[in-house]
C-alpha positions, 0 to 999 in steps of 0.5 A: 365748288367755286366761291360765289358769294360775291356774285349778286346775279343769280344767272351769273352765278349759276354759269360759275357754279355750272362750269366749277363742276364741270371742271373738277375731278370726277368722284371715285365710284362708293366702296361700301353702300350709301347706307353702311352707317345707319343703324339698322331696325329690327323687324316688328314681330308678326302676329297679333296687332297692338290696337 
């Protein structure tokens, strides 16, 4: 992404960041799925309910 910190005009620097990600290199398709590192929980028990 290129660095618009300098640019005060918001019209303007969105045109920058617009032709940026044009420019750059297309991102490789995910090898393991979006949530591989979250941690995982366990399913409440069925049955009677707590209250």
């Amino acid at each position: 992404m290129a660095d618009t910190k300098k640019i005060a005009d918001k019209a303007e620097r969105k045109k920058v960041k617009r032709t940026a990600r044009k420019k750059a290199a297309p991102k490789a398709k995910r090898t393991t799925p979006r949530g591989a590192l979250k941690k995982k929980v366990k399913k409440m028990v069925r049955g009677q309910s707590k209250r």
